[in-house]
C-alpha positions in Angstrom: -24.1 28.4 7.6 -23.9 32.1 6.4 -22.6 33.2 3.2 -20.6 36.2 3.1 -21.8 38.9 1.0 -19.9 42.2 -0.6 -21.8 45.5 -1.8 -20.3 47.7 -4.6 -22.3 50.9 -5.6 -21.8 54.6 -6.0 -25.0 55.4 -4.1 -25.0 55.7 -0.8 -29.0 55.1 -0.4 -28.5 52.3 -2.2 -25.5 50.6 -0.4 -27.7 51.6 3.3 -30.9 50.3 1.3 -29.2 47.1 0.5 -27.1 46.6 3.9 -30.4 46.5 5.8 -31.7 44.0 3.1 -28.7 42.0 4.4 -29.1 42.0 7.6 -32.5 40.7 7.2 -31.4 37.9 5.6 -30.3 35.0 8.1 -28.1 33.2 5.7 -26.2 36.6 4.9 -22.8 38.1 6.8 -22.2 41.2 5.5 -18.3 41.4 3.8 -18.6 45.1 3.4 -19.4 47.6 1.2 -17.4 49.5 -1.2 -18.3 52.9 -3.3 -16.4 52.2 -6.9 -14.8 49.1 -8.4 -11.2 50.3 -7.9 -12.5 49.7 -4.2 -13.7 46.5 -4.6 -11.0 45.0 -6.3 -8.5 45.7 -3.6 -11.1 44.2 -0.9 -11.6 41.4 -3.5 -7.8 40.6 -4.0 -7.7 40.9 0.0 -10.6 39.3 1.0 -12.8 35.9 -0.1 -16.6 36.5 -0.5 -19.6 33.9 -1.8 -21.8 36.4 -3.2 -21.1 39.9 -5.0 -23.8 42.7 -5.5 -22.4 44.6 -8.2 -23.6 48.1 -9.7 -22.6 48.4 -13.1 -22.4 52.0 -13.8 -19.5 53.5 -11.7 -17.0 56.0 -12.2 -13.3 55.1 -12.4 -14.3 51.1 -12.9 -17.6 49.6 -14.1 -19.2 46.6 -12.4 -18.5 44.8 -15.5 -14.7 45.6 -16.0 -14.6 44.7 -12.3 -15.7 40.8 -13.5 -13.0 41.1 -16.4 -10.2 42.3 -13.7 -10.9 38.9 -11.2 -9.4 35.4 -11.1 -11.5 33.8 -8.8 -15.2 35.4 -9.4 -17.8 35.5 -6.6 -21.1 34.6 -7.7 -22.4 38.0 -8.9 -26.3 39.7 -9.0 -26.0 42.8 -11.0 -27.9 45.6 -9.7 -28.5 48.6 -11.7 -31.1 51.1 -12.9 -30.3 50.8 -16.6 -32.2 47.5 -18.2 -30.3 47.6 -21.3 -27.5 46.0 -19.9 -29.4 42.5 -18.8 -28.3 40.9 -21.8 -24.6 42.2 -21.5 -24.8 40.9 -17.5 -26.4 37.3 -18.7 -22.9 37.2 -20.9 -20.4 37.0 -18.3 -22.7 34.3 -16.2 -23.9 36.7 -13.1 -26.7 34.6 -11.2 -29.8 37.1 -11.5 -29.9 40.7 -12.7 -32.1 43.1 -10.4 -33.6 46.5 -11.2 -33.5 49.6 -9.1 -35.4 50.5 -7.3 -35.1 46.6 -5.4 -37.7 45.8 -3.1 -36.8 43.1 -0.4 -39.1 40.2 -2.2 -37.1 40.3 -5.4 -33.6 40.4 -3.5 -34.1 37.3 -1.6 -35.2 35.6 -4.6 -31.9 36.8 -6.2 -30.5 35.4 -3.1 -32.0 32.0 -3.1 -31.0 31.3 -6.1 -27.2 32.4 -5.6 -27.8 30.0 -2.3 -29.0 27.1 -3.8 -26.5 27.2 -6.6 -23.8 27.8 -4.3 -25.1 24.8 -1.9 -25.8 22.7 -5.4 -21.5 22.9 -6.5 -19.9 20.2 -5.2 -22.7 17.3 -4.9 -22.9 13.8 -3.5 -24.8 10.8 -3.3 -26.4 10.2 -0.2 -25.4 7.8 1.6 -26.5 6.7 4.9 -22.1 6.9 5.8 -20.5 10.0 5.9 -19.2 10.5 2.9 -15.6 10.4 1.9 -16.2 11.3 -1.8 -18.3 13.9 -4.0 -18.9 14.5 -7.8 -17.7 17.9 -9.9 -19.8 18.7 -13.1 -16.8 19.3 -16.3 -17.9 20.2 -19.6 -19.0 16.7 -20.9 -18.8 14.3 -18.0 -19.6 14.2 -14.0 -16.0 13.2 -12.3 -15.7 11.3 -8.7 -13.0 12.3 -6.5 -11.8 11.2 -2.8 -11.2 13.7 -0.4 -8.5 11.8 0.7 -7.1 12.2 -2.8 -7.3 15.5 -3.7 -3.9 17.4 -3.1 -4.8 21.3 -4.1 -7.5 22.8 -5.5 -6.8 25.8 -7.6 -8.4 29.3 -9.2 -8.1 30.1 -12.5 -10.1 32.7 -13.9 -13.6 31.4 -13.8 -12.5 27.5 -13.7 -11.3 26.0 -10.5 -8.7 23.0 -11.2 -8.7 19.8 -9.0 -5.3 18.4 -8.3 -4.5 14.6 -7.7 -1.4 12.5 -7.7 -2.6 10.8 -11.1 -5.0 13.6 -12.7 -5.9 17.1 -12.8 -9.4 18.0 -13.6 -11.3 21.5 -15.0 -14.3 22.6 -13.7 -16.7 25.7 -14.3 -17.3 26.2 -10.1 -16.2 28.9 -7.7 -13.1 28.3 -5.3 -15.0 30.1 -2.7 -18.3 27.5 -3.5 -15.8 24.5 -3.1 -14.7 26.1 0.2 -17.6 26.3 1.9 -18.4 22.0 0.8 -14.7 20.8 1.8 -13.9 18.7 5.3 -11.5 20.0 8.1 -8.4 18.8 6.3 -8.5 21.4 3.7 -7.5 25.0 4.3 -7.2 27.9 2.0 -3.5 29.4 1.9 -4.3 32.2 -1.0 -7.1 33.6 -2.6 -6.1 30.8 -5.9 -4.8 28.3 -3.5 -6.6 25.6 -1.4 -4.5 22.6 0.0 -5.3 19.1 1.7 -3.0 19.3 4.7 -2.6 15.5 4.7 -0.4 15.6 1.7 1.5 18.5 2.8 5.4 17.6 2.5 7.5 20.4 4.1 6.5 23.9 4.9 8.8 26.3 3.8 8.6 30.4 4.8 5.5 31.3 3.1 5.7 28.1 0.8 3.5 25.0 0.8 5.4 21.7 -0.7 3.4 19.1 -2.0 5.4 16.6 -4.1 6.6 18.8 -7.1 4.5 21.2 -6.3 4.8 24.1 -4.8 2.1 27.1 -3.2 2.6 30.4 -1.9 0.9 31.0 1.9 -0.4 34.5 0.8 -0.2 37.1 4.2 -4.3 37.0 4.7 -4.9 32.8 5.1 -1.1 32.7 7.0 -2.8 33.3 10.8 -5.1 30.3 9.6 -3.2 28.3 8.4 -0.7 28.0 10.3 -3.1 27.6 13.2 -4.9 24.3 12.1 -0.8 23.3 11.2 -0.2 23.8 15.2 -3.4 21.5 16.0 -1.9 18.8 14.2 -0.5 16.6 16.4 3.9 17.0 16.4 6.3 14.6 17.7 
């Protein structure tokens, strides 16, 4: 599995420097790179990635107002060549914090650790089955859920939601981290929006229906979904 990556910095040396990092890196697919935040965010609204490398001092946007301006956060390692603002980056919860110059040791260890914490989001209980369930860490208690019950899973701002017939549950995760854990039947229809096509009740236009609920097909996930809809089987 590769885990797609996005590059914001004002430097050219440094967005080549850390492209070729990238591309040494077998568990990376490069997303793109973008010169300033205003940048970014339009790729970011656009576009889902696991893993942001963020410069923090840019003109127009910082890295940090950047964080402030998104919904559904990537995980983020702040790259900079200004220390002082560790502390600051440690605030809004970025995975590691690396200092320029970056040599390719210390960015796969920032790496790493964004992978295993990615990898470590949803977890389950081994079982010598397949699974048809997995846990989801809240505040104060570890929650079970079914696949099979889950109807939509939603982004908002740095908490993800989890959407059942009977209960709807708050979690401190990344939409694009539950992505990457979720079987077939799920598909992502918006950038806040991921369904369970087995509960789907009418498709309208650019509108998912699910009981009471429903969730706007945004233009980016319409080719796919609408292509897994076709493989379903119609009579």
């Amino acid at each position: 599995m590769k885990y797609r990556i996005l590059i914001v910095d004002d430097e050219p040396p440094a967005r080549k420097l850390l492209s070729d990092y990238v591309s040494k890196t077998a568990e990376l697919e490069l997303a793109g790179t973008c010169n300033n935040g205003d940048e970014a965010l339009r790729f970011l609204r656009e576009n889902s990635v696991d893993i942001l490398l963020l410069d923090i001092r840019m003109p127009l946007m910082t890295g940090m107002d950047l964080l402030n301006e998104l919904s559904d956060k990537p995980l983020t390692i702040f790259i900079t060549a200004y220390e002082e603002y560790a502390v600051k980056g440690y605030e809004l919860d970025v995975i590691d914090y690396l200092v320029k110059p970056v040599s390719f040791e210390r960015f796969k260890k920032a790496i790493n650790r964004a992978i295993e914490y990615l990898s470590a989001q949803v977890e389950a209980v081994e079982s010598p089955e397949k699974l048809d369930y997995f846990f989801i860490k809240t505040d104060t208690r570890i929650v079970k859920f079914l696949f099979a019950e889950i109807q939509a899973i939603e982004a908002q701002r740095e908490y993800v939601k989890f959407i059942t017939p009977s209960r709807k549950v708050m979690s401190l995760v990344s939409l694009t981290g539950i992505a990457n854990a979720l079987p077939g039947e799920f598909v992502r229809i918006h950038r806040s929006f991921i369904i369970n096509m087995r509960h789907i009740d009418e498709v309208q236009a650019n509108e998912v229906v699910i009981g009471k609920d429903i969730y706007p097909i945004s233009r980016n996930y319409r080719e796919d979904f609408f292509k897994k809809l076709e493989n379903r089987k119609f009579i």
